[in-house]
PyMOL Python script that loads the backbone (N, CA, C, O; Angstrom):
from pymol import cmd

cmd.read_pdbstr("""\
ATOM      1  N   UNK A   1     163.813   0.932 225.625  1.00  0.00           N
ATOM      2  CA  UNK A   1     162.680   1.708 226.074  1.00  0.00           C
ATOM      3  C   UNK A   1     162.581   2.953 225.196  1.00  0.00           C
ATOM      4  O   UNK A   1     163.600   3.633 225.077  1.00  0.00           O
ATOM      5  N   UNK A   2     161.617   3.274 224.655  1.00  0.00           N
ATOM      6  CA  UNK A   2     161.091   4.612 224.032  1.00  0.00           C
ATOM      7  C   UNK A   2     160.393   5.292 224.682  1.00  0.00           C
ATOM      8  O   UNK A   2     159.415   4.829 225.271  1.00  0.00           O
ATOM      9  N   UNK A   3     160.749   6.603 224.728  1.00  0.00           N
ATOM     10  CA  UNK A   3     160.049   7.944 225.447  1.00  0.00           C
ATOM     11  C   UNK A   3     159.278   8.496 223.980  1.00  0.00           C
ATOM     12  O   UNK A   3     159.708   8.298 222.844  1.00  0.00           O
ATOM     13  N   UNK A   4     157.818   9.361 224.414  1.00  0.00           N
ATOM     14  CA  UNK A   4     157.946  10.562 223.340  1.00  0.00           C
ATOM     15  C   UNK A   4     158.713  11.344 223.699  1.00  0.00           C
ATOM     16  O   UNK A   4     159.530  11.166 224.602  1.00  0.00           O
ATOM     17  N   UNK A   5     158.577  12.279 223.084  1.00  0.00           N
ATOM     18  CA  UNK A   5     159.908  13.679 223.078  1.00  0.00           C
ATOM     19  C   UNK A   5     159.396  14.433 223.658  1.00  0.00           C
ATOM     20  O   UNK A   5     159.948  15.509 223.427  1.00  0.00           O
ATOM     21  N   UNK A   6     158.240  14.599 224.648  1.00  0.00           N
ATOM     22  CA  UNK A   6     157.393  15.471 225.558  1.00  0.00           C
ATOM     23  C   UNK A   6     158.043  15.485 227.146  1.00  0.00           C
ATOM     24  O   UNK A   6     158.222  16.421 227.926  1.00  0.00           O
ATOM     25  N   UNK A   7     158.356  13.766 227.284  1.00  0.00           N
ATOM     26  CA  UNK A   7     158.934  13.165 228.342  1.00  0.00           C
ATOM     27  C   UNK A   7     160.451  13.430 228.407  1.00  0.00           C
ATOM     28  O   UNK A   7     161.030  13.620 227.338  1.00  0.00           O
ATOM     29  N   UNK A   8     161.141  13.460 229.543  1.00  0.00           N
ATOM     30  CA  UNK A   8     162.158  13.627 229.883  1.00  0.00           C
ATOM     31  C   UNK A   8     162.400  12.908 231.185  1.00  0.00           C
ATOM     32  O   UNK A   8     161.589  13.049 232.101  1.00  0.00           O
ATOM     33  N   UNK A   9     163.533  12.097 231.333  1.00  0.00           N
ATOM     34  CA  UNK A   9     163.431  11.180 232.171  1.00  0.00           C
ATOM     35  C   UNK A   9     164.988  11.845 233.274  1.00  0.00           C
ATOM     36  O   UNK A   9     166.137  11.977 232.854  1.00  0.00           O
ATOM     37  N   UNK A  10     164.750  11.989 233.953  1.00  0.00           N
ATOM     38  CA  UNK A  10     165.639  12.607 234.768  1.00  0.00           C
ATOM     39  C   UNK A  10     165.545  12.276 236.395  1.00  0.00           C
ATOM     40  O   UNK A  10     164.778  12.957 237.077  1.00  0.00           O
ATOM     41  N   UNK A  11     166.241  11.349 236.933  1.00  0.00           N
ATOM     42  CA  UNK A  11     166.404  10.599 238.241  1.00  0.00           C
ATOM     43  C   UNK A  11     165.202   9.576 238.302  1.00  0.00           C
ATOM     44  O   UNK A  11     164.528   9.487 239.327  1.00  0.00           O
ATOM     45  N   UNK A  12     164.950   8.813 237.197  1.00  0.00           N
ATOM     46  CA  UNK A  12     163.787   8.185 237.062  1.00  0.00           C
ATOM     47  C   UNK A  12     162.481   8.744 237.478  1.00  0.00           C
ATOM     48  O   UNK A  12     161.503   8.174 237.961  1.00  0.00           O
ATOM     49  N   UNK A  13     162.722  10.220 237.125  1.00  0.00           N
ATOM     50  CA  UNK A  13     161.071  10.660 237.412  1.00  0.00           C
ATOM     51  C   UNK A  13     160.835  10.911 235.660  1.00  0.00           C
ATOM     52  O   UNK A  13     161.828  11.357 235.085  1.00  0.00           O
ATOM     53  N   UNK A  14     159.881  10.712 234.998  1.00  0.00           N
ATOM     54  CA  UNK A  14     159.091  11.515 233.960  1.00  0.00           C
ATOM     55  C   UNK A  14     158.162  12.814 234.018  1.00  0.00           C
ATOM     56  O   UNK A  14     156.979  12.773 234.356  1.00  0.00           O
ATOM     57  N   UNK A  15     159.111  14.412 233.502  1.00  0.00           N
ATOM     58  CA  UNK A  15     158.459  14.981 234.146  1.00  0.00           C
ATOM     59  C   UNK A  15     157.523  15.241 232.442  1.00  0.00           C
ATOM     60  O   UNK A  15     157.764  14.445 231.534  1.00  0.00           O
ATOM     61  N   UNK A  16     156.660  16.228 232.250  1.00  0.00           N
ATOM     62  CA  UNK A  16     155.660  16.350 231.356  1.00  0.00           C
ATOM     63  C   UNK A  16     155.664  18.213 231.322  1.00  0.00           C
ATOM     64  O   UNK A  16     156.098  19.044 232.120  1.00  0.00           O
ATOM     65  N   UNK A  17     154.951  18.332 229.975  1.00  0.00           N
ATOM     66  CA  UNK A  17     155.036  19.559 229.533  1.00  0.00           C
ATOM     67  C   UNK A  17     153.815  19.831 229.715  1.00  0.00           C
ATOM     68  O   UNK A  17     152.937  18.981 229.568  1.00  0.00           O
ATOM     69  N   UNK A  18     153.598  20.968 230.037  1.00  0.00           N
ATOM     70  CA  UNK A  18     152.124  21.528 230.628  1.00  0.00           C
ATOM     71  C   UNK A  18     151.756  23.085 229.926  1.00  0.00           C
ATOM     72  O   UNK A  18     152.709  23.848 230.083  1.00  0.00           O
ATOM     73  N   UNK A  19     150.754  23.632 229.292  1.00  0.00           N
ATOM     74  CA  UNK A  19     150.801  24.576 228.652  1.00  0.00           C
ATOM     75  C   UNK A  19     149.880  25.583 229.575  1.00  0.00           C
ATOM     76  O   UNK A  19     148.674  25.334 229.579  1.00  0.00           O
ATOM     77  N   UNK A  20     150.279  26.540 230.247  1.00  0.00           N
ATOM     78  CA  UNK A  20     149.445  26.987 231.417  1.00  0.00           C
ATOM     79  C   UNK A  20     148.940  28.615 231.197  1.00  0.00           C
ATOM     80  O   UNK A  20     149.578  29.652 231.378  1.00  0.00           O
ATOM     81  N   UNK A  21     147.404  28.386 230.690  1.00  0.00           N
ATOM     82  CA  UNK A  21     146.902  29.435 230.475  1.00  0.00           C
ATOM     83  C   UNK A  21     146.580  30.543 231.618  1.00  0.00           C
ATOM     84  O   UNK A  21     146.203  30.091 232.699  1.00  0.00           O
ATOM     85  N   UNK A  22     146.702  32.094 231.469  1.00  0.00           N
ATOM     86  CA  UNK A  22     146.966  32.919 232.305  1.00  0.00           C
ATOM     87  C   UNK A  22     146.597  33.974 232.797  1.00  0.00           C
ATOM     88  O   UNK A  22     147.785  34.169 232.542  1.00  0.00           O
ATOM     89  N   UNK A  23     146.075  35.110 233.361  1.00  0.00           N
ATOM     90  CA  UNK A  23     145.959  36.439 233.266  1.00  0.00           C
ATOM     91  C   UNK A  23     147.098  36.730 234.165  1.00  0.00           C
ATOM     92  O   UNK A  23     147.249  35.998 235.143  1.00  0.00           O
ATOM     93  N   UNK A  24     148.050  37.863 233.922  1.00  0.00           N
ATOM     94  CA  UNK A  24     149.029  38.827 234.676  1.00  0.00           C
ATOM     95  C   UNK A  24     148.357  38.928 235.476  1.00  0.00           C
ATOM     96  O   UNK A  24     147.971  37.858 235.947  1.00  0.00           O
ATOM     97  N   UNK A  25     147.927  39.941 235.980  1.00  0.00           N
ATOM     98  CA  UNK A  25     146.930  39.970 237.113  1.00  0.00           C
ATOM     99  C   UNK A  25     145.868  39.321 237.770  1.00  0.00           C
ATOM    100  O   UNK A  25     145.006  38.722 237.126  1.00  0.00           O
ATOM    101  N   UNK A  26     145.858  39.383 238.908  1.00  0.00           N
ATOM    102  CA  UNK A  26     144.681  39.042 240.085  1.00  0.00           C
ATOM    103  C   UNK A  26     144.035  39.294 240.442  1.00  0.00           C
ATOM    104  O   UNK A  26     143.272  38.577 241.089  1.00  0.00           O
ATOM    105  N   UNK A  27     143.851  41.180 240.140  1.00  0.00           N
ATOM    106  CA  UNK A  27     143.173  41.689 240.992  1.00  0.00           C
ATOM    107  C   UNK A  27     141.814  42.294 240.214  1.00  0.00           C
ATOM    108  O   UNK A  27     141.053  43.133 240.694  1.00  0.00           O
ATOM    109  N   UNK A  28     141.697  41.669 238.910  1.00  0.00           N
ATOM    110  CA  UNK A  28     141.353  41.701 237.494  1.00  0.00           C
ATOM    111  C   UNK A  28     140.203  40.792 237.033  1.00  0.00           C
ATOM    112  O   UNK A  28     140.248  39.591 237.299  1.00  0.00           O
ATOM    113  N   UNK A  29     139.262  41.278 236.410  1.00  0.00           N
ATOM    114  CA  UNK A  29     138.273  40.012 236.000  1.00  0.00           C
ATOM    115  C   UNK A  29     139.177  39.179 235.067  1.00  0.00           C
ATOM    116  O   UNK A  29     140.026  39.869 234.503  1.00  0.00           O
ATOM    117  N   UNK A  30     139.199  38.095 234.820  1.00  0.00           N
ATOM    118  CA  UNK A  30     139.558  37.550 233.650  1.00  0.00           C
ATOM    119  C   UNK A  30     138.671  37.989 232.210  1.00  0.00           C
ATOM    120  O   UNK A  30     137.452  38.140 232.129  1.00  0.00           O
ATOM    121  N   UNK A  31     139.718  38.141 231.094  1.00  0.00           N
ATOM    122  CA  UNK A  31     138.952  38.756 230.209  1.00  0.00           C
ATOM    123  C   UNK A  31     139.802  37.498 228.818  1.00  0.00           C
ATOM    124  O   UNK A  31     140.971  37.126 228.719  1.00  0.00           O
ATOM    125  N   UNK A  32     138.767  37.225 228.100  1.00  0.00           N
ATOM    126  CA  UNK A  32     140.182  36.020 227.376  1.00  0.00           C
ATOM    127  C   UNK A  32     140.937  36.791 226.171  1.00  0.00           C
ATOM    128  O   UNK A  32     142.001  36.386 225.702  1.00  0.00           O
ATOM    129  N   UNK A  33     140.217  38.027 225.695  1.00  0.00           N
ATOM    130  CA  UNK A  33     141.649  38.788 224.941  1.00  0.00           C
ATOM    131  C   UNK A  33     142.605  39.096 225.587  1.00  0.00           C
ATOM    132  O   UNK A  33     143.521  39.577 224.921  1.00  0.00           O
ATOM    133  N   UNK A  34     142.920  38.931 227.637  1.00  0.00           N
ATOM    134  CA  UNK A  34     144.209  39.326 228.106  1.00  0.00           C
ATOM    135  C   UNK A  34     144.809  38.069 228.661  1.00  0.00           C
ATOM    136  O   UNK A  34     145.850  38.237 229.296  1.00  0.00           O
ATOM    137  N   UNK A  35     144.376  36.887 228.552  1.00  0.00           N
ATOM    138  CA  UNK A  35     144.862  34.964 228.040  1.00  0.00           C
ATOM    139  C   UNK A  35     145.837  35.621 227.984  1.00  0.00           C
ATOM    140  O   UNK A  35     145.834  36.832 227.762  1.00  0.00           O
ATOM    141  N   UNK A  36     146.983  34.823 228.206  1.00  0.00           N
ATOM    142  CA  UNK A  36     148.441  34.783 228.172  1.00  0.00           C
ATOM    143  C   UNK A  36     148.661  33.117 228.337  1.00  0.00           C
ATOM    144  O   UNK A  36     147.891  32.271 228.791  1.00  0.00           O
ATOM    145  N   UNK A  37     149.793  33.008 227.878  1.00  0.00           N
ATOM    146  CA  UNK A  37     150.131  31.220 228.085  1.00  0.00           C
ATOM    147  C   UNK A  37     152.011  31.074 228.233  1.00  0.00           C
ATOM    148  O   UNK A  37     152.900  31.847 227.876  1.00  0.00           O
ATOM    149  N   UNK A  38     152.039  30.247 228.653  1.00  0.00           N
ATOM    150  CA  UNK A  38     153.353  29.394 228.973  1.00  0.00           C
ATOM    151  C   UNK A  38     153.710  28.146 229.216  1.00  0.00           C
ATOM    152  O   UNK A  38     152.789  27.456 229.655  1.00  0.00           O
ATOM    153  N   UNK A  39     154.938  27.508 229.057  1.00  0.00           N
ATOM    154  CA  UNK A  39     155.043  26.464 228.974  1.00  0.00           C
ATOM    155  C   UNK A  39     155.742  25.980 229.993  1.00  0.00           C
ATOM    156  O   UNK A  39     156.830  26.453 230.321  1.00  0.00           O
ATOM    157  N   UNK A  40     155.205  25.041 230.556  1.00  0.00           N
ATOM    158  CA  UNK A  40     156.079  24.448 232.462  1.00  0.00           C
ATOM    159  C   UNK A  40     156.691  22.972 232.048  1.00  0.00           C
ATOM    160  O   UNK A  40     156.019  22.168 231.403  1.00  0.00           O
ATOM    161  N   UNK A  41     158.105  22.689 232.509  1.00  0.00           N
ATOM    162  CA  UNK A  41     157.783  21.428 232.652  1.00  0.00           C
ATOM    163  C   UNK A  41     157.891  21.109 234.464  1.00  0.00           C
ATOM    164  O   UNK A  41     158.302  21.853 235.354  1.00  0.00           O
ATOM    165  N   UNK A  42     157.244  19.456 234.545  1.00  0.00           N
ATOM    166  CA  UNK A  42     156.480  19.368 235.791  1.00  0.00           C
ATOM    167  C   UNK A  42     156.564  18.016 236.096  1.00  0.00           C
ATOM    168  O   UNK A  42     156.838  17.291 235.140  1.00  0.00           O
ATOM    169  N   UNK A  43     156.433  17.592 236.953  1.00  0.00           N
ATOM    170  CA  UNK A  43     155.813  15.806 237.290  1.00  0.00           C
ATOM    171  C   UNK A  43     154.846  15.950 237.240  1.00  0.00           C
ATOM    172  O   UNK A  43     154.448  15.040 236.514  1.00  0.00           O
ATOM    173  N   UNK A  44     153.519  16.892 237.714  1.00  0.00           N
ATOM    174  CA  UNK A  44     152.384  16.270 237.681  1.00  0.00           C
ATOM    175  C   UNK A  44     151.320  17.496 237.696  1.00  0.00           C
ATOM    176  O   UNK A  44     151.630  18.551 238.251  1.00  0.00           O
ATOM    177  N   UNK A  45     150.243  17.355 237.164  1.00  0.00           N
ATOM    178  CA  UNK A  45     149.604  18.882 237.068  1.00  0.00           C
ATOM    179  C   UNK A  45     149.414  19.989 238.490  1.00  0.00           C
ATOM    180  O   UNK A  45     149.306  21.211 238.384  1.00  0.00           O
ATOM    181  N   UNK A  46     149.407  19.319 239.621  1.00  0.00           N
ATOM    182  CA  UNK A  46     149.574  20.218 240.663  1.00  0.00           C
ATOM    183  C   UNK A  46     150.594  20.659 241.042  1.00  0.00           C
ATOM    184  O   UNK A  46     150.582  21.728 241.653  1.00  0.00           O
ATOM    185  N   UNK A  47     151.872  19.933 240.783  1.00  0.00           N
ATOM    186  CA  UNK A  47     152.952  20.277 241.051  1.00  0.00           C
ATOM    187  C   UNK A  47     153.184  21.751 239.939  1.00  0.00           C
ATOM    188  O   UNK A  47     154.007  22.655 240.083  1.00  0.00           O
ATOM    189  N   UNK A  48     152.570  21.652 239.287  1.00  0.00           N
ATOM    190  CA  UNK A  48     152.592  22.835 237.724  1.00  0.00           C
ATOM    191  C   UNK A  48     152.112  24.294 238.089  1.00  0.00           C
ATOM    192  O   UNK A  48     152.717  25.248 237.599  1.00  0.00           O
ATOM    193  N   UNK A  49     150.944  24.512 239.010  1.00  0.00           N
ATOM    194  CA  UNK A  49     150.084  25.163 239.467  1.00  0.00           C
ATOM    195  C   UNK A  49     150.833  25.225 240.848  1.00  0.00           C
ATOM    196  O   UNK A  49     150.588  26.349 241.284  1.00  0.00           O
ATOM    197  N   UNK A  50     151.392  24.753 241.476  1.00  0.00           N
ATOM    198  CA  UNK A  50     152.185  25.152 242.362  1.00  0.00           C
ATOM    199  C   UNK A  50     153.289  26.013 241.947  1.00  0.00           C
ATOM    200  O   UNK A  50     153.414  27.145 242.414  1.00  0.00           O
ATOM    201  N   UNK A  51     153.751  25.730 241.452  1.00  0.00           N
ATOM    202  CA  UNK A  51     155.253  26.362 240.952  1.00  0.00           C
ATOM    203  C   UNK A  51     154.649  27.967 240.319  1.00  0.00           C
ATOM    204  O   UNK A  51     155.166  28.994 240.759  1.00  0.00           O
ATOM    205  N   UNK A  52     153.720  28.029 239.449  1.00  0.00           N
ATOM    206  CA  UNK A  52     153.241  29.223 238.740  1.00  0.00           C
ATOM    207  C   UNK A  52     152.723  29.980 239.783  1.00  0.00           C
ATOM    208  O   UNK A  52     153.067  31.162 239.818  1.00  0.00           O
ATOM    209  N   UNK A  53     151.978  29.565 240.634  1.00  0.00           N
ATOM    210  CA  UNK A  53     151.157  30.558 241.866  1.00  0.00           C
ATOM    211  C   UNK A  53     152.391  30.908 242.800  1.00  0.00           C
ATOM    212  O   UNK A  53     152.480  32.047 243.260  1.00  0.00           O
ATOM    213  N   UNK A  54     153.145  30.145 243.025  1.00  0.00           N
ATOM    214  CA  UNK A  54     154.067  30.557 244.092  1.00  0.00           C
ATOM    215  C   UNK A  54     155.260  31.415 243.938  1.00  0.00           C
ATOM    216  O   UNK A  54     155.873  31.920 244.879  1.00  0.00           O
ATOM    217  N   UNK A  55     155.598  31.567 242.445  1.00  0.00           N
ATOM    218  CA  UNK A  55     156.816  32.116 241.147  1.00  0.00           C
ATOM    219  C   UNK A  55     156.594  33.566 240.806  1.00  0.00           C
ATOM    220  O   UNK A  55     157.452  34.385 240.476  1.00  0.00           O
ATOM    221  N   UNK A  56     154.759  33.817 240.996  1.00  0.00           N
ATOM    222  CA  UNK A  56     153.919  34.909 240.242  1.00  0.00           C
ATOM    223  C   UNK A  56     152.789  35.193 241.024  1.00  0.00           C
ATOM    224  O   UNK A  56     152.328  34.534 241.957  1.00  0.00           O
ATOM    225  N   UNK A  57     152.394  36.247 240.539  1.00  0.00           N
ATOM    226  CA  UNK A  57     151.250  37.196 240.465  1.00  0.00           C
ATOM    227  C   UNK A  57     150.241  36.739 239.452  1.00  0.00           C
ATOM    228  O   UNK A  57     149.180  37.355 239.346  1.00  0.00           O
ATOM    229  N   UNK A  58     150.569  35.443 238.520  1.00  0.00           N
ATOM    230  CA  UNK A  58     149.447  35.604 237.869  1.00  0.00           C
ATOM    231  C   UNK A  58     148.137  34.775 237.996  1.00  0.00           C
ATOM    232  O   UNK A  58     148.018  33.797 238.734  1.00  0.00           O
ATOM    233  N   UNK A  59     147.260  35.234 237.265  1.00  0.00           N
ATOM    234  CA  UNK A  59     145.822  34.665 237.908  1.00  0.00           C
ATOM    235  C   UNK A  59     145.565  33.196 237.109  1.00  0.00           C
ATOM    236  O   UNK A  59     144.893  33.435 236.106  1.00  0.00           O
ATOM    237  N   UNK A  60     145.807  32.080 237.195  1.00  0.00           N
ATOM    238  CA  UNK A  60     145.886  30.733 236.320  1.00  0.00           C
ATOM    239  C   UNK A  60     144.250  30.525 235.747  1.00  0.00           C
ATOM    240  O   UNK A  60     143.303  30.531 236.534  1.00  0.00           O
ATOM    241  N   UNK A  61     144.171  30.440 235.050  1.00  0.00           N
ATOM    242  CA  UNK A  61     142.934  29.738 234.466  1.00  0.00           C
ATOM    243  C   UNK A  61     142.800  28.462 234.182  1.00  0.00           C
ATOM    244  O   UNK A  61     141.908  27.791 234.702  1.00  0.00           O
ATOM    245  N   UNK A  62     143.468  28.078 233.518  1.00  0.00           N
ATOM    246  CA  UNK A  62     143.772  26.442 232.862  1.00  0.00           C
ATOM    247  C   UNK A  62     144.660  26.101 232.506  1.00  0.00           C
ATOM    248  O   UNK A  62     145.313  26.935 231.879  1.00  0.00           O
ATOM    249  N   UNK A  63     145.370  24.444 232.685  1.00  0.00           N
ATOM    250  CA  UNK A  63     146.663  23.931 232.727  1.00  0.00           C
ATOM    251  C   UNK A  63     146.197  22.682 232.015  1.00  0.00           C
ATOM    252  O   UNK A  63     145.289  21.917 232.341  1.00  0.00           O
ATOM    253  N   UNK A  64     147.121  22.631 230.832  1.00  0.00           N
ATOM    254  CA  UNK A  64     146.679  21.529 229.830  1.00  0.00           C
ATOM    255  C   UNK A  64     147.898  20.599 229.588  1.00  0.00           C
ATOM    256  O   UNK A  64     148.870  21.079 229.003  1.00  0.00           O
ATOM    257  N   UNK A  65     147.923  19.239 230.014  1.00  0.00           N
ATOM    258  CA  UNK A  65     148.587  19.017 229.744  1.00  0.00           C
ATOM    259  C   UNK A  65     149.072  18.163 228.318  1.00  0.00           C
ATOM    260  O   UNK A  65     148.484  17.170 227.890  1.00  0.00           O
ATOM    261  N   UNK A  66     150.369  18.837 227.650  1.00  0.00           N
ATOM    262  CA  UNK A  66     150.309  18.870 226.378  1.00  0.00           C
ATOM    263  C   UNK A  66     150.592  17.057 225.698  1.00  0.00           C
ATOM    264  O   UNK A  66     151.284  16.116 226.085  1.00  0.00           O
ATOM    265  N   UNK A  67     149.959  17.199 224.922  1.00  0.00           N
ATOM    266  CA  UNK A  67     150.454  15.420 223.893  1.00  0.00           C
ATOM    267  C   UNK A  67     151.250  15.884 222.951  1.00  0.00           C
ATOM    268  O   UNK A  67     151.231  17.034 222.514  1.00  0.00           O
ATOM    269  N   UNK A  68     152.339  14.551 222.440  1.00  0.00           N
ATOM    270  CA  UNK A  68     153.278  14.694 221.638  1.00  0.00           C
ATOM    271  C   UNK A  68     153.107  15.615 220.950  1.00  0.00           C
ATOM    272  O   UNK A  68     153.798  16.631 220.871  1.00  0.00           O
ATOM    273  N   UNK A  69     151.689  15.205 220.102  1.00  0.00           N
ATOM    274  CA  UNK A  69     151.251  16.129 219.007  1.00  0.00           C
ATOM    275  C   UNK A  69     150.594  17.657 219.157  1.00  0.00           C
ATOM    276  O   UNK A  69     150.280  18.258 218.130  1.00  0.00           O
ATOM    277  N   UNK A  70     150.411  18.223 220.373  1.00  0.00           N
ATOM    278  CA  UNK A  70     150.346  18.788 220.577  1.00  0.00           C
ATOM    279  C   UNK A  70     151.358  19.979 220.694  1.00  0.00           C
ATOM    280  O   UNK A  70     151.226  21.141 220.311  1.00  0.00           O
ATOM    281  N   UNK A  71     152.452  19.341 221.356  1.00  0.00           N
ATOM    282  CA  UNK A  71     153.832  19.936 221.577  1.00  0.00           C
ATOM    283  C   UNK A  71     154.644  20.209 220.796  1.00  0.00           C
ATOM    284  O   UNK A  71     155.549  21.019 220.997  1.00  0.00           O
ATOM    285  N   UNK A  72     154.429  19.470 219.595  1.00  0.00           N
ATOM    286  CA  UNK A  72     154.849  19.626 218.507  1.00  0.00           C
ATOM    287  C   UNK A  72     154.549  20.613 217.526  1.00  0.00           C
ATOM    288  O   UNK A  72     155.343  21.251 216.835  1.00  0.00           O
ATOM    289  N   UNK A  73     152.930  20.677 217.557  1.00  0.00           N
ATOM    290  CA  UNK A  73     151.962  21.963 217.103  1.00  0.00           C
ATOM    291  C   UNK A  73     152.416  23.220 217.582  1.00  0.00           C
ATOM    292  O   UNK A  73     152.695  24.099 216.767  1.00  0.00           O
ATOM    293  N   UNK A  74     152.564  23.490 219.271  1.00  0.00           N
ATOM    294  CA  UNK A  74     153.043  24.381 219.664  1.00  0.00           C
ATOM    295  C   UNK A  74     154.548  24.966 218.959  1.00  0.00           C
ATOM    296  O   UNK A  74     154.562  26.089 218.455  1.00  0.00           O
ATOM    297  N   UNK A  75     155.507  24.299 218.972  1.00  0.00           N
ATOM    298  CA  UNK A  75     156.482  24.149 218.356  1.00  0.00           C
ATOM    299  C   UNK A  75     156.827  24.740 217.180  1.00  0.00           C
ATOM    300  O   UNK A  75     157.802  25.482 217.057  1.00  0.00           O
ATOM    301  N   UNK A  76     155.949  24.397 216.167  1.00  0.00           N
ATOM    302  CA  UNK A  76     155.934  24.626 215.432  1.00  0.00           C
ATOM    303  C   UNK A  76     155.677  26.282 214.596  1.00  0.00           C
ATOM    304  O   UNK A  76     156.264  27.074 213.858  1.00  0.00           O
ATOM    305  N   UNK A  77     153.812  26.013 215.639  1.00  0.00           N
ATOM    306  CA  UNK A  77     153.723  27.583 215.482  1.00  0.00           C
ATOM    307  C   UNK A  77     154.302  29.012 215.433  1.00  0.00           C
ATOM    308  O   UNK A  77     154.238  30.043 214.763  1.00  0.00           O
ATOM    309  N   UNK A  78     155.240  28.200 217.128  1.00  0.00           N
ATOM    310  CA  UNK A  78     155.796  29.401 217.378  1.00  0.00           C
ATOM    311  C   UNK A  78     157.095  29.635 217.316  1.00  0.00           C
ATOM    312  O   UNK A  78     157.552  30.739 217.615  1.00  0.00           O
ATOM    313  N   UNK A  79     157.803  28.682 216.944  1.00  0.00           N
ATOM    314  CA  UNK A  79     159.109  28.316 216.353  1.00  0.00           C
ATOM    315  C   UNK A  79     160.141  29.039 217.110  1.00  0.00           C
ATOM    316  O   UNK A  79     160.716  28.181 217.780  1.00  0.00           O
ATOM    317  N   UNK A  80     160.628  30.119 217.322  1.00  0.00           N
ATOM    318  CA  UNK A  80     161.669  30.270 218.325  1.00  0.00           C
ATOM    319  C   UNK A  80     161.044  31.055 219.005  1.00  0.00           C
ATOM    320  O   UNK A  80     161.830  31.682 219.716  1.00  0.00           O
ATOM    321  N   UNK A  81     159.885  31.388 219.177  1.00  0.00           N
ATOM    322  CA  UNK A  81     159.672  32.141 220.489  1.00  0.00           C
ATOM    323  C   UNK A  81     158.747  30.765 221.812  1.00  0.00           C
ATOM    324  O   UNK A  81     158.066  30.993 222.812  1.00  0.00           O
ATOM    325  N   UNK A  82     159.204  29.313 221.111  1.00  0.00           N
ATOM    326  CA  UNK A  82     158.407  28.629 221.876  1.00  0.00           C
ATOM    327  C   UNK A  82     159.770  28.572 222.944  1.00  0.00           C
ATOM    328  O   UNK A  82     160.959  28.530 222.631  1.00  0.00           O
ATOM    329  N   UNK A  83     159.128  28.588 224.369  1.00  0.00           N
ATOM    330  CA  UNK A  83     160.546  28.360 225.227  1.00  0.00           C
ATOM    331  C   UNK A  83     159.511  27.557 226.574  1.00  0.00           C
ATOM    332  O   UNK A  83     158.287  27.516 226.696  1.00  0.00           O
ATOM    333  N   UNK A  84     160.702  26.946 227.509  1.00  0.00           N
ATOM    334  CA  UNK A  84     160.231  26.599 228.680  1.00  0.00           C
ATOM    335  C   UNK A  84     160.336  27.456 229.940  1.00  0.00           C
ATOM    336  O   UNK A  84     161.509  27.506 230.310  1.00  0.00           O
ATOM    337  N   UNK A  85     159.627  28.047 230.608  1.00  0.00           N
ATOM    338  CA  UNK A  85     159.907  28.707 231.656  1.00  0.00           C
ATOM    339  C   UNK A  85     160.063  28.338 232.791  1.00  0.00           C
ATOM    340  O   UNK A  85     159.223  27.703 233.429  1.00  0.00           O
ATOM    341  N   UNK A  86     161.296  28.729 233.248  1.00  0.00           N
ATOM    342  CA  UNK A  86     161.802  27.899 234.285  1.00  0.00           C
ATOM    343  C   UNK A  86     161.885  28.759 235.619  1.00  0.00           C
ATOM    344  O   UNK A  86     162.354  29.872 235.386  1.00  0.00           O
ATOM    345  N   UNK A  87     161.550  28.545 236.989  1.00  0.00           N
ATOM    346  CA  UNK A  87     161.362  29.577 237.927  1.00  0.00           C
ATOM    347  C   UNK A  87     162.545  28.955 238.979  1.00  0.00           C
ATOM    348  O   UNK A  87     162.793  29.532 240.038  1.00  0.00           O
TER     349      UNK A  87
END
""", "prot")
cmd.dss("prot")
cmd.show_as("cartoon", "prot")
cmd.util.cbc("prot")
cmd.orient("prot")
């Protein structure tokens, strides 16, 4: 069996990498020069948006979930400041 390298198979669940766009604040219009992003891993996109709303204060905008090549892009870009945040 082959996984991509996005997947991680752990008690036979596949969980997935999710790139979850942000504002710190709530109490705040969203403005997209104050976008913030992070990286979740998750089983499933609500489970993703659960964990971030319930972890934080911050205001979610959009939750993408990432493809190989995508993750890889990320990766790349940001090379050691890419990390997973774990709550």
């Amino acid at each position: 069996m082959t996984l991509i390298s996005i997947q991680k198979k752990i008690k036979g669940v596949f969980l997935m990498i999710y790139k979850i766009y942000y504002q710190a604040t709530n109490t705040q219009n969203p403005k997209r020069e104050n976008t913030h992003s992070l990286y979740l891993e998750a089983d499933n996109l609500p489970e993703a948006r659960l964990a971030v709303e319930s972890n934080t204060e911050y205001n979610v905008e959009h939750i993408e979930e990432l493809s190989e090549a995508a993750l890889n892009y990320e990766k790349q870009s940001l090379g050691e400041r890419f990390k997973l945040t774990e709550f």
